[in-house]
C-alpha positions as CSV (number, residue, x, y, z in Angstrom):
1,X,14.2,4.1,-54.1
2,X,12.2,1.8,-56.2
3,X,13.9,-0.9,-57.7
4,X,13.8,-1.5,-61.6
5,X,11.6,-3.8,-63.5
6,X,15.3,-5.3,-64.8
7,X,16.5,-5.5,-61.2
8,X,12.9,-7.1,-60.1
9,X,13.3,-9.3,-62.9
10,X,16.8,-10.5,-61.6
11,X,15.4,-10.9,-58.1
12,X,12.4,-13.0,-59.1
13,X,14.8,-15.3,-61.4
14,X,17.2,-15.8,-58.0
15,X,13.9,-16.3,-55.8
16,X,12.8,-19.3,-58.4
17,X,16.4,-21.3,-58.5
18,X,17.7,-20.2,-55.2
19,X,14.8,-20.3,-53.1
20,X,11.9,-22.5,-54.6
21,X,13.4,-25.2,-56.5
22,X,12.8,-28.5,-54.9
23,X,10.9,-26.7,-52.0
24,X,7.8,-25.3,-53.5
25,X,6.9,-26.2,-56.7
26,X,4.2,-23.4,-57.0
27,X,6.1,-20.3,-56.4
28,X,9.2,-22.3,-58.4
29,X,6.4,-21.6,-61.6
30,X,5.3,-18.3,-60.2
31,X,8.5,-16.5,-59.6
32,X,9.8,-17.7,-63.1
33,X,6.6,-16.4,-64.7
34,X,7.1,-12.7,-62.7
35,X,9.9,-12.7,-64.3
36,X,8.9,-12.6,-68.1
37,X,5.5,-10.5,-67.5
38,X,6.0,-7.1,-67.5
39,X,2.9,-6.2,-65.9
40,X,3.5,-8.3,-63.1
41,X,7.2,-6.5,-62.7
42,X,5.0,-3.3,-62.4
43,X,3.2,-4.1,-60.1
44,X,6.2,-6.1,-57.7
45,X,7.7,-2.3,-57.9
46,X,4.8,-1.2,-55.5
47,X,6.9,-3.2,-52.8
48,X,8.5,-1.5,-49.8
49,X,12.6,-1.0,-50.2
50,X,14.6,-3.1,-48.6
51,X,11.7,-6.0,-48.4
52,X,12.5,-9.4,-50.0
53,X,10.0,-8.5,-52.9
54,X,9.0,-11.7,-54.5
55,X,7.8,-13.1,-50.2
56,X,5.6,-9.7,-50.5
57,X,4.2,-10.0,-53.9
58,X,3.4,-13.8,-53.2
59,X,2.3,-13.5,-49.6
60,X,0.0,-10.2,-50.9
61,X,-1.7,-12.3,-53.5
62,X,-2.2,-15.5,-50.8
63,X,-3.5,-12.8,-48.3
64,X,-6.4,-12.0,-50.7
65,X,-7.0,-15.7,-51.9
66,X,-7.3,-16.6,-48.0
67,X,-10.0,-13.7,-47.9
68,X,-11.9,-14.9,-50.4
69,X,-11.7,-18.5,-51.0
70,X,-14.3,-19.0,-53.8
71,X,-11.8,-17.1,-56.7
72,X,-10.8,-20.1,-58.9
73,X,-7.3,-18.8,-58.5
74,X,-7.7,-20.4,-54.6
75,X,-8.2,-24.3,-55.9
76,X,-4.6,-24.1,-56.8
77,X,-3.6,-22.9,-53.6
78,X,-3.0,-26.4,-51.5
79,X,-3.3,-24.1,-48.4
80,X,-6.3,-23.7,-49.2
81,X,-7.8,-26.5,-51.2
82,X,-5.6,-28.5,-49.3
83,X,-4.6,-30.5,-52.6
84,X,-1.2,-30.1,-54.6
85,X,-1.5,-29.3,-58.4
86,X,1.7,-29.6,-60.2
87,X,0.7,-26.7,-62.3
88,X,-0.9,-23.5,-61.8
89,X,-2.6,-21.5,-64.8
90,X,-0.3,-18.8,-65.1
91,X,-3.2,-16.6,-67.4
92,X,-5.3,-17.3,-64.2
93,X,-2.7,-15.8,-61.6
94,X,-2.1,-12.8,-64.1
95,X,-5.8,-12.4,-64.2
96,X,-6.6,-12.3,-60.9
97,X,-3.8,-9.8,-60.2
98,X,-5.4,-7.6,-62.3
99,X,-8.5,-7.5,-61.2
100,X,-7.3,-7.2,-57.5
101,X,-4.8,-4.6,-58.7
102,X,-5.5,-1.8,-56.3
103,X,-5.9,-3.8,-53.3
104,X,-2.3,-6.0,-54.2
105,X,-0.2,-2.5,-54.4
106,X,-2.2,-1.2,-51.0
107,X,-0.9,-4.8,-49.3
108,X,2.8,-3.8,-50.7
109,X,2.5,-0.5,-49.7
110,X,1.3,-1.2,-45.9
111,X,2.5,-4.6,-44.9
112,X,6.4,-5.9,-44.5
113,X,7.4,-9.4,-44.4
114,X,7.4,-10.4,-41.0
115,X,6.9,-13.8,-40.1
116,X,8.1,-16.1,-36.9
117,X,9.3,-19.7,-38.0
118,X,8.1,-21.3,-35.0
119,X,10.1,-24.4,-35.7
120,X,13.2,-22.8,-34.2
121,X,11.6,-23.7,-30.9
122,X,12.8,-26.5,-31.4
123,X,16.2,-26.1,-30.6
124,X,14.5,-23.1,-28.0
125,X,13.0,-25.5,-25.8
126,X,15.9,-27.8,-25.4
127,X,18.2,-25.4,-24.3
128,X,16.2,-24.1,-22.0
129,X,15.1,-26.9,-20.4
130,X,18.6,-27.9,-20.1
131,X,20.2,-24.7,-18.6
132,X,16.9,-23.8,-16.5
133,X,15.9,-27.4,-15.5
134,X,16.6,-26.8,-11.9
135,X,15.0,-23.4,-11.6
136,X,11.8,-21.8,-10.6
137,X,9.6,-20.8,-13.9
138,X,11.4,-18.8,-16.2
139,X,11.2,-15.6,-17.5
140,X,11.7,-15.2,-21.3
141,X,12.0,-11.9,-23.8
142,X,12.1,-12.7,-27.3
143,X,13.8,-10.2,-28.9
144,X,12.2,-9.4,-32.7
145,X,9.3,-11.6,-31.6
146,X,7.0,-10.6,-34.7
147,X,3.7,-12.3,-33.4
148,X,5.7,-13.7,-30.6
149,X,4.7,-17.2,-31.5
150,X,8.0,-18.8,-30.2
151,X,7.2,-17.7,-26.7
152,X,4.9,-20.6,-26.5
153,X,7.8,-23.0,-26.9
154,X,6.8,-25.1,-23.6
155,X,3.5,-25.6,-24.9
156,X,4.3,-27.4,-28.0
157,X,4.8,-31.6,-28.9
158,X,8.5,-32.0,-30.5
159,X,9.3,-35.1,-32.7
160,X,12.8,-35.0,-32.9
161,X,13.2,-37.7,-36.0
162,X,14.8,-41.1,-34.6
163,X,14.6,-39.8,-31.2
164,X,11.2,-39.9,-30.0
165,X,8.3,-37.3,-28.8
166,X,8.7,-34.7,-26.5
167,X,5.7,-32.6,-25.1
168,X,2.1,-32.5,-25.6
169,X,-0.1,-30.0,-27.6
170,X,-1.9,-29.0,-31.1
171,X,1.5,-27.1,-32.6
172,X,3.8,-30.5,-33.7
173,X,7.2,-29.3,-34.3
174,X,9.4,-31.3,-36.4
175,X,13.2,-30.9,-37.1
176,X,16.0,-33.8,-37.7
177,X,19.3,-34.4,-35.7
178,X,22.2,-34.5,-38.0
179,X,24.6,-34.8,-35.8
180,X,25.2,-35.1,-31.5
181,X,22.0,-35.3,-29.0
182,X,19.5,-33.3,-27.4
183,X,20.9,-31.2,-24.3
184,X,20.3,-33.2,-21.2
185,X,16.7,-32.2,-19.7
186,X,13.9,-34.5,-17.7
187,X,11.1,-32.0,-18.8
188,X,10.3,-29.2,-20.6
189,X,10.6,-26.0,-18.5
190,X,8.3,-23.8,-17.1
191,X,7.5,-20.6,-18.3
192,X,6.4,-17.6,-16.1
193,X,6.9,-14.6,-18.0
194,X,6.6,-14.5,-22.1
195,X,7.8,-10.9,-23.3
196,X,7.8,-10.2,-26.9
197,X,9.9,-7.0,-28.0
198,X,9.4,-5.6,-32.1
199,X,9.3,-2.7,-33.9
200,X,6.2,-3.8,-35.7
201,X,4.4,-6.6,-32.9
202,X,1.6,-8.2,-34.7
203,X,-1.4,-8.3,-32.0
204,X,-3.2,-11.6,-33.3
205,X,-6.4,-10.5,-32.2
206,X,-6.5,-8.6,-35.2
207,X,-8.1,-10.6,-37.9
208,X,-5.8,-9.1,-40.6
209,X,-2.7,-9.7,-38.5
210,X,-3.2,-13.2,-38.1
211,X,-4.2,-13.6,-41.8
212,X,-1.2,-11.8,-42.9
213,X,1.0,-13.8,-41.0
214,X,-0.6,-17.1,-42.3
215,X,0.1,-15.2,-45.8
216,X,3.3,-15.5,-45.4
217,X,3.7,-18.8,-45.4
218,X,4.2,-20.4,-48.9
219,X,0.8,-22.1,-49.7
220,X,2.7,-25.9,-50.8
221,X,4.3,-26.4,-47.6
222,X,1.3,-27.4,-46.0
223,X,3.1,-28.7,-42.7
224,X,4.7,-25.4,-42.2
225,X,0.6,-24.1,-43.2
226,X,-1.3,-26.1,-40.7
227,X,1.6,-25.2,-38.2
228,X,1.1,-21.9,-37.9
229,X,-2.7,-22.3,-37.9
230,X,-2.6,-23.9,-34.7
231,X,0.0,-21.9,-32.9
232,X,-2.2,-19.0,-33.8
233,X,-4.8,-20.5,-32.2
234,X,-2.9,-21.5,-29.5
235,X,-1.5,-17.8,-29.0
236,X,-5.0,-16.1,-28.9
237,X,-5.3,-18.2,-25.2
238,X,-2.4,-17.3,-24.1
239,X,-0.7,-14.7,-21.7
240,X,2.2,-12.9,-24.0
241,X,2.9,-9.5,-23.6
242,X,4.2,-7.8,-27.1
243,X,6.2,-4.7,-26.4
244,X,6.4,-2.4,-29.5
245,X,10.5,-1.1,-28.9
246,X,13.4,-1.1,-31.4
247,X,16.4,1.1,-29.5
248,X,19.1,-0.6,-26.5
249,X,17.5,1.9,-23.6
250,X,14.0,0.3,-24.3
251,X,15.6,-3.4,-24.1
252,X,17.5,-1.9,-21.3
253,X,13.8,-1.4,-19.4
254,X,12.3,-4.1,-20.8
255,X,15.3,-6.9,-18.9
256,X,15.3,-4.3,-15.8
257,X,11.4,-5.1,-15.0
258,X,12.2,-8.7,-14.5
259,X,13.4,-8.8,-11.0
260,X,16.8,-10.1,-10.5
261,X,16.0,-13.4,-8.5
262,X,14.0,-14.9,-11.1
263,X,16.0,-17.0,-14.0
264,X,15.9,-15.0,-17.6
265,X,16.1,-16.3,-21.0
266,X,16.8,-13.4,-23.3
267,X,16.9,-14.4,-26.7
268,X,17.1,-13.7,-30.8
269,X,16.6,-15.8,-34.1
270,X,17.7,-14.4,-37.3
271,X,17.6,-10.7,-36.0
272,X,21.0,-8.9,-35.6
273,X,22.0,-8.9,-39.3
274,X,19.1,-6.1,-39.5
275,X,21.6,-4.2,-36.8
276,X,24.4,-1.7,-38.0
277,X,27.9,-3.2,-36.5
278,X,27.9,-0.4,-34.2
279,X,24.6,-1.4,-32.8
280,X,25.2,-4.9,-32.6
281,X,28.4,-3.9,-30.4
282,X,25.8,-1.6,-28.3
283,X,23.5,-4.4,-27.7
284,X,25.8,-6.9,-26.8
285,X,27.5,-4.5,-24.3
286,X,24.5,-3.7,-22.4
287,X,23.9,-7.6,-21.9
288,X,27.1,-7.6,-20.5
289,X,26.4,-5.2,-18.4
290,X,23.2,-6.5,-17.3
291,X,25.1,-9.9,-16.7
292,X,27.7,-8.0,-14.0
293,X,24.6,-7.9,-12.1
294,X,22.3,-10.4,-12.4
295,X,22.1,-14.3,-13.7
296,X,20.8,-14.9,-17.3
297,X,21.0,-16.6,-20.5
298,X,21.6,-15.5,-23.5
299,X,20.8,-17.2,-26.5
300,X,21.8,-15.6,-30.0
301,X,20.8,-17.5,-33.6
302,X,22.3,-16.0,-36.2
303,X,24.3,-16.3,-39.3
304,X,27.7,-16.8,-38.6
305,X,29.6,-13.8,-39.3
306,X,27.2,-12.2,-36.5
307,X,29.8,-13.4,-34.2
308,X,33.0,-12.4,-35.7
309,X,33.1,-10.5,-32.7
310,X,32.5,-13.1,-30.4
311,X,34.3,-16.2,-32.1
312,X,35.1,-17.8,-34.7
313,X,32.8,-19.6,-36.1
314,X,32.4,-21.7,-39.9
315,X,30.0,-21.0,-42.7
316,X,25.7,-21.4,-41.6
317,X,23.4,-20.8,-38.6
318,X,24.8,-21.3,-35.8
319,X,23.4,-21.8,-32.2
320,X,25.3,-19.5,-29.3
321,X,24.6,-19.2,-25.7
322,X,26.3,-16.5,-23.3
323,X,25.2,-17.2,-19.8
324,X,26.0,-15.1,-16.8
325,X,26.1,-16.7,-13.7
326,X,28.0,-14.4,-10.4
327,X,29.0,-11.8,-12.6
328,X,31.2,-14.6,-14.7
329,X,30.2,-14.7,-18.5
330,X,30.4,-18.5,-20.4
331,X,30.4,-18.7,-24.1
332,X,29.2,-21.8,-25.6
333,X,28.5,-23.0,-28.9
334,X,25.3,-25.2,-29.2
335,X,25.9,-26.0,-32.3
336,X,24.2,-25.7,-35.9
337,X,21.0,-25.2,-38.2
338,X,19.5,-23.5,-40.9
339,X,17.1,-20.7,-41.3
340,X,13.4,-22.8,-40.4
341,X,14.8,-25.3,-38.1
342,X,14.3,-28.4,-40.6
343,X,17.5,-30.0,-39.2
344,X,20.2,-29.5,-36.1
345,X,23.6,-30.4,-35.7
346,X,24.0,-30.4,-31.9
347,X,27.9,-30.4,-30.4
């Protein structure tokens, strides 16, 4: 069911105060100008139920400004004029939606917002360095990969704020330590095996997959912009396999392929809150029941009443490892982060 221009209106208003202030600046005006222009509510309806619509009106309009880079609309853009204005023309942005109308409600018709926050790797590769450091290379399956960017976690340079550099590589991922340390490693581990699992894998190979994905990304925060530029780059030269599965017998297969000598990371950020209760009980059983038999971690990132079932657990992200080891299941609690990463509280 498409959702009101009064309900848009209320969405929008939420995006601007809840979502952009003091973060970015230019969808902060954006959002709040949506929100009094009717027209603009119009065409917002064209969005896909159940998607976040002001991150697919915004990334739809990027998408086509990333295309075509002359439209004077683009030298606000910092992504790509690589300069921040503090205001943006709101007659211009209205304009230019209107003259790209068609090809704006096509985009909200087709695409979904799906992107991969590849600064959560930088609690990834921690962990797994830590737990795997005495192992042969690992085997990982990223569960809800999207593009399956975070599979290339070893091949990234970390700079933990106040505690140094870590890696080498083009993709620099940045995150501060609130509280505790790093787990313990001497190096970042080695990867064999990188298996993506999605409903909807973006294959990055495809132009408008890689654009869309760089769409998504809002255009002030130019870190988080340049980021994902190289990691795409990065991605194209690499070995990941993207599986396109979404029910517990194709994870089932997916886990079963990896033979049962070899060390296994399975893992999920931000995912299981799209599961019914009744599937998230499904899914966690069949790890169990994969754990009776063979060693593996499992790594779950999730909001905190994902694990109600598990433990309790207070208010946030939090960071929680099961690992199997004989048949004999461990439950730990890394510790705690928000949604992109931008800080850790390690326990």
């Amino acid at each position: 069911m498409k959702r009101t221009k009064q309900q848009l209106q209320v969405i929008f208003q939420n995006f601007a105060e809840r979502e952009c202030r003091g973060k970015s600046p230019l969808y902060y005006q954006l959002a709040q100008a949506v929100a009094q222009e009717p027209y603009l509510l119009e065409l917002a309806k064209h969005a896909r139920a159940r998607q976040p619509a002001p991150n697919l009106f915004f990334g739809a309009v990027h998408y086509l400004l990333l295309l075509d880079s002359s439209q004077r609309l683009a030298q606000h853009y910092p992504s790509i004029c690589k300069e921040v204005s503090k205001e943006i023309p709101l007659a211009l942005f209205l304009d230019f939606c209107k003259k790209k109308e068609a090809e704006i409600i096509h985009l909200l018709r087709d695409r979904i917002v799906q992107t991969n926050a590849i600064n959560r790797t930088a609690y990834l590769m921690p962990i797994a360095s830590s737990i795997f450091e005495d192992s042969s290379d690992l085997n990982l399956i990223d569960i809800g990969c999207s593009s399956g960017l975070n599979l290339n976690f070893d091949q990234y340079q970390y700079h933990y704020k106040g505690h140094g550099i870590i890696g080498e590589g083009n993709v620099r991922i940045s995150t501060d330590i609130l509280e505790g340390t790093l787990p313990p490693f001497s190096a970042i581990v080695n990867v064999n095996q990188k298996i993506g699992i999605d409903q909807n894998p973006l294959d990055l190979e495809i132009a408008e997959n890689a654009n869309w994905l760089k769409a998504l990304i809002w255009p002030d925060l130019l870190e988080r912009f340049e980021r994902m530029e190289a990691a795409i780059r990065l991605a194209k030269t690499s070995s990941l396999s993207l599986l396109k599965a979404s029910q517990i017998s194709d994870f089932r297969e997916v886990i079963d392929s990896i033979p049962q000598a070899e060390p296994l990371l399975v893992y999920h950020t931000h995912v299981l809150y799209q599961f019914s209760k009744t599937e998230r009980l499904a899914f966690r059983a069949l790890i169990d029941e994969i754990g009776v038999k063979r060693d593996l971690l499992y790594l779950a990132v999730e909001g905190f009443s994902i694990f109600d079932e598990i433990l309790p657990l207070p208010k946030g992200v939090q960071i929680v490892a099961s690992q199997y080891h004989g048949g004999i299941k461990t439950v730990r609690h890394f510790g705690q982060t928000d949604g992109h990463a931008t800080w850790i509280r390690w326990k």
